[in-house]
N, CA, C and O of each residue as an XYZ file, in Angstrom:
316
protein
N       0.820     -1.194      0.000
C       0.000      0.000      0.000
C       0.862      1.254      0.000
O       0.345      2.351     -0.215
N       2.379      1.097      0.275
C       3.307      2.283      0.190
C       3.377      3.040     -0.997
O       3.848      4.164     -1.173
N       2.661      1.999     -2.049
C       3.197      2.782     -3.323
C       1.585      3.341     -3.601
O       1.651      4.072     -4.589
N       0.742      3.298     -3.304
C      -0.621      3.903     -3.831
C      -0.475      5.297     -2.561
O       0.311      5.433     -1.623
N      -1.729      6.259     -3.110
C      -1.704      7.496     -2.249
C      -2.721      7.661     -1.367
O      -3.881      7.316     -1.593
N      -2.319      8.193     -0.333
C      -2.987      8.022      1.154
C      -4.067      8.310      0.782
O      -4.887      7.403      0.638
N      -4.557     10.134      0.407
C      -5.596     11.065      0.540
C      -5.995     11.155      1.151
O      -5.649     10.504      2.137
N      -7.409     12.247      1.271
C      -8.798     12.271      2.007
C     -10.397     11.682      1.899
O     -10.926     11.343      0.840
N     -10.848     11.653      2.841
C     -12.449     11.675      2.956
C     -13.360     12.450      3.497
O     -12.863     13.126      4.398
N     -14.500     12.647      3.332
C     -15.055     14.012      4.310
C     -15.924     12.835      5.456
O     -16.587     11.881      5.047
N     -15.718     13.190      6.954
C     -15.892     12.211      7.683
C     -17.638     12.201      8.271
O     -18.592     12.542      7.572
N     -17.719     11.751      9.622
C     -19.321     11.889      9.822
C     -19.829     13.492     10.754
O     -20.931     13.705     11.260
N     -18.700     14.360     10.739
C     -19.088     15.720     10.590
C     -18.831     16.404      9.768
O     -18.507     17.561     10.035
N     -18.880     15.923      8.380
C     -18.401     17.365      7.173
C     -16.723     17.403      7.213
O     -16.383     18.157      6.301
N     -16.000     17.086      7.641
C     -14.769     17.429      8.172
C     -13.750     16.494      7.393
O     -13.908     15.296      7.156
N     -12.675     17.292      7.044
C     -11.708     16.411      5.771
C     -10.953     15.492      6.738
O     -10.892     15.993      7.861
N     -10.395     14.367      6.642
C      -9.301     14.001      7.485
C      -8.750     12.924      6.478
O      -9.410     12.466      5.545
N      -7.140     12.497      6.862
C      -6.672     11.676      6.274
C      -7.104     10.185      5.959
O      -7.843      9.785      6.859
N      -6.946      9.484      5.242
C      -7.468      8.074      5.358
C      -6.282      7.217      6.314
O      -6.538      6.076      6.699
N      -5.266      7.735      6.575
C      -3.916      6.959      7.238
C      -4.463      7.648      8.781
O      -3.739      7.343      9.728
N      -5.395      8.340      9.034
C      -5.608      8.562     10.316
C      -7.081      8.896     10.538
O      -7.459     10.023     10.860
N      -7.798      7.974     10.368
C      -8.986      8.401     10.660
C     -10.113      8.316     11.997
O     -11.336      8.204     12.082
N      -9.016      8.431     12.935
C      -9.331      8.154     14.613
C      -9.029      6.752     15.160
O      -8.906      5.729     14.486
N      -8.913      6.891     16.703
C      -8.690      6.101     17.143
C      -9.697      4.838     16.953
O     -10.908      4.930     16.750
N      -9.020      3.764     17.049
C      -9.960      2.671     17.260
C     -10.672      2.418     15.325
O     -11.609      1.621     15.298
N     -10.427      2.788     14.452
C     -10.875      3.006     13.376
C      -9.894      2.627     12.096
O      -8.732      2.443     12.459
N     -10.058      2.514     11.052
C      -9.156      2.261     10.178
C     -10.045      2.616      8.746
O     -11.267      2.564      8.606
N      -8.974      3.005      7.711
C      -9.869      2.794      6.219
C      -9.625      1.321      5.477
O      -8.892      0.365      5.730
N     -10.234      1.502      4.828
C     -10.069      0.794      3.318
C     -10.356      1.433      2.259
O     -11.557      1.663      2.120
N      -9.700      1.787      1.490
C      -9.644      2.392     -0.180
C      -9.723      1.446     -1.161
O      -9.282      0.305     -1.028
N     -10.349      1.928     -2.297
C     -10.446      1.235     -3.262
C     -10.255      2.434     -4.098
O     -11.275      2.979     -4.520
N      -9.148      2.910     -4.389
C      -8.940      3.882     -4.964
C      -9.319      3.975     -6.579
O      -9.433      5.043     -7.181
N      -9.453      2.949     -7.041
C      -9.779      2.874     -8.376
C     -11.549      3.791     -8.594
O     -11.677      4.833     -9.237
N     -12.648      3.089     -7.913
C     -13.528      3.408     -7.211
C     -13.520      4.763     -6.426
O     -14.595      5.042     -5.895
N     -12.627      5.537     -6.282
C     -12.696      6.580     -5.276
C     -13.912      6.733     -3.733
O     -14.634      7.568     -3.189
N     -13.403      5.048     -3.568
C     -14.738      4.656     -2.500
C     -13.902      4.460     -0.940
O     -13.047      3.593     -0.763
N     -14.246      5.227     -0.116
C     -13.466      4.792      1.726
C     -14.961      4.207      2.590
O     -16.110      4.649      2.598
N     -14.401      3.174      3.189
C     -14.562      2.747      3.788
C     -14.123      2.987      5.534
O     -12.930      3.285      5.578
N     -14.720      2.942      6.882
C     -14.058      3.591      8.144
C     -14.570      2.011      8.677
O     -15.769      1.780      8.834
N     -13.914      1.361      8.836
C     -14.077      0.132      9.804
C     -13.561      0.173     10.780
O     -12.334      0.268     10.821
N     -14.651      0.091     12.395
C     -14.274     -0.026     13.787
C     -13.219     -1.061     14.117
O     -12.721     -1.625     13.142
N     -12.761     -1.434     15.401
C     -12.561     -2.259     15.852
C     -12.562     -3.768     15.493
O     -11.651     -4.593     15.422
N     -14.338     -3.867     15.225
C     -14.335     -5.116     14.980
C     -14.413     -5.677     13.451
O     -14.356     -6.879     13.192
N     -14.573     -4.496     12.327
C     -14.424     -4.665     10.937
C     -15.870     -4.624     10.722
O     -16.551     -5.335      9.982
N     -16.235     -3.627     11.528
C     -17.703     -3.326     11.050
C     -17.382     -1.580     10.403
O     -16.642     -0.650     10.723
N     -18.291     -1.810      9.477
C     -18.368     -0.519      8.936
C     -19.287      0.699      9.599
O     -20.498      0.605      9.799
N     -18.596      1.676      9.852
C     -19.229      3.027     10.772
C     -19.139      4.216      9.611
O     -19.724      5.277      9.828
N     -18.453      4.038      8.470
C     -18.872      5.197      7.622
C     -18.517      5.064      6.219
O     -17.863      4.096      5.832
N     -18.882      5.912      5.497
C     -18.450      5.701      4.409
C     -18.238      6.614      3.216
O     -19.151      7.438      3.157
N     -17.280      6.757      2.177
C     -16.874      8.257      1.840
C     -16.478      8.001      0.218
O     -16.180      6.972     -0.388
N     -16.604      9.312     -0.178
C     -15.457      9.458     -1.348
C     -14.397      9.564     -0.675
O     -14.230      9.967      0.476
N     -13.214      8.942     -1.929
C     -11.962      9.323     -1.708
C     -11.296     10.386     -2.380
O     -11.328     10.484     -3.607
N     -10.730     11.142     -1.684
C      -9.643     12.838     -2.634
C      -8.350     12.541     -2.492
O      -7.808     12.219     -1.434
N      -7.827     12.646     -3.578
C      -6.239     12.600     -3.591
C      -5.743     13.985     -2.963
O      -4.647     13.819     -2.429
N      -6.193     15.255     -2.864
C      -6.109     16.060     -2.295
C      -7.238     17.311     -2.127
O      -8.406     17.462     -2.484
N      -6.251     18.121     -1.392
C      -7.024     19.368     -1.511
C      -7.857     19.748     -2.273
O      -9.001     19.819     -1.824
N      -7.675     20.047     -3.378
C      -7.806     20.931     -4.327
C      -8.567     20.030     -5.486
O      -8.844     20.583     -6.551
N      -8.885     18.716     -5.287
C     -10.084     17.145     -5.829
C     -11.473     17.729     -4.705
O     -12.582     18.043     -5.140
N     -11.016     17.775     -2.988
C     -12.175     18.677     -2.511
C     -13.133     19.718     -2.980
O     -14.363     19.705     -2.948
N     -12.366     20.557     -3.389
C     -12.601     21.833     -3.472
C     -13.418     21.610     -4.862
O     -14.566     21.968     -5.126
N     -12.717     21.088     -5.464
C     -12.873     20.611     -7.440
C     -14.678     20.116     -7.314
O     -15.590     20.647     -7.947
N     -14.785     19.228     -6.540
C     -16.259     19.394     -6.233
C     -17.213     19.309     -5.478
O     -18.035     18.458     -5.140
N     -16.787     21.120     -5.105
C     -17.628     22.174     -4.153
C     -17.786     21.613     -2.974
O     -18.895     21.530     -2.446
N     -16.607     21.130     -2.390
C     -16.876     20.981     -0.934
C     -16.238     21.949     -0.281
O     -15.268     22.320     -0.942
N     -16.395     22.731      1.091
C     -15.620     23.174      1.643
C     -14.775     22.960      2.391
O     -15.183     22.471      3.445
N     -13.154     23.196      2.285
C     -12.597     22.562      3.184
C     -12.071     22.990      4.688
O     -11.379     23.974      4.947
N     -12.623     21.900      5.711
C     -12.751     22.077      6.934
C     -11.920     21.086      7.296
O     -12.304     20.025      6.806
N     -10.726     20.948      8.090
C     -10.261     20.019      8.529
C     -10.920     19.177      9.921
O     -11.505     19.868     10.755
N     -10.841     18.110     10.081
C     -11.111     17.732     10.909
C     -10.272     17.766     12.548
O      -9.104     17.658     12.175
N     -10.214     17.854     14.098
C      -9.478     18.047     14.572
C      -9.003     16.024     14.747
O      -9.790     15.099     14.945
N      -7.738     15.973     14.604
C      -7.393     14.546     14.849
C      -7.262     14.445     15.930
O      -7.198     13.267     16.282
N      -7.153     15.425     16.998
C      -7.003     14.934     18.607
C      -8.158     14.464     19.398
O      -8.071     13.630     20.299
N      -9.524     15.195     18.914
C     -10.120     14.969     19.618
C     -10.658     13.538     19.213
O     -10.312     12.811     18.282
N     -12.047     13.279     20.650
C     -12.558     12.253     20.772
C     -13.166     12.127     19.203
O     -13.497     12.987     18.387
N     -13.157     10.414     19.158
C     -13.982      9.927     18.009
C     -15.867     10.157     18.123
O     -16.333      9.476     19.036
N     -16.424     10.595     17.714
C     -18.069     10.540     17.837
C     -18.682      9.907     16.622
O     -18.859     10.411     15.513
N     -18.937      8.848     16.999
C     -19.672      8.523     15.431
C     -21.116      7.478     15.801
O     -21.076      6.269     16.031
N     -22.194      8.254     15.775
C     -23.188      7.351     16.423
C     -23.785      6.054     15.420
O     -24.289      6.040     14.297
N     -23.540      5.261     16.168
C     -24.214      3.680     15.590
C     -25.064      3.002     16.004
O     -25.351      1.952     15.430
């Protein structure tokens, strides 16, 4: 996976964050071909689900605004 590119997703508040960090306890899966993310918990259950952006400026490209997400704080994602 070193050689494909990380990017973004917009998460379950509007909020951009990386796919290599998408909170604790959480993980992606890309299918980058697809520009499809996946946020699987703990147990490999799925809690969200996204386009994928190679960057910034793929956001912006269509009309999202970009808001970063804060990575420190707590995870909230109701299920």
């Amino acid at each position: 996976m070193s050689d494909q590119p990380v990017g973004w997703f917009i998460d379950w508040e509007s909020k951009l964050r990386p796919t290599d960090n998408p909170g604790k306890g959480l993980r992606c899966e890309v299918d980058y071909k697809s520009k499809y993310v996946q946020v699987l918990n703990k147990y490999d259950m799925l809690d969200h689900e996204s386009t994928w952006y190679p960057d910034e400026a793929a956001v912006i490209k269509a009309g999202l605004k970009v808001e970063y997400a804060d990575l420190t704080a707590p995870i909230k994602i109701g299920s």
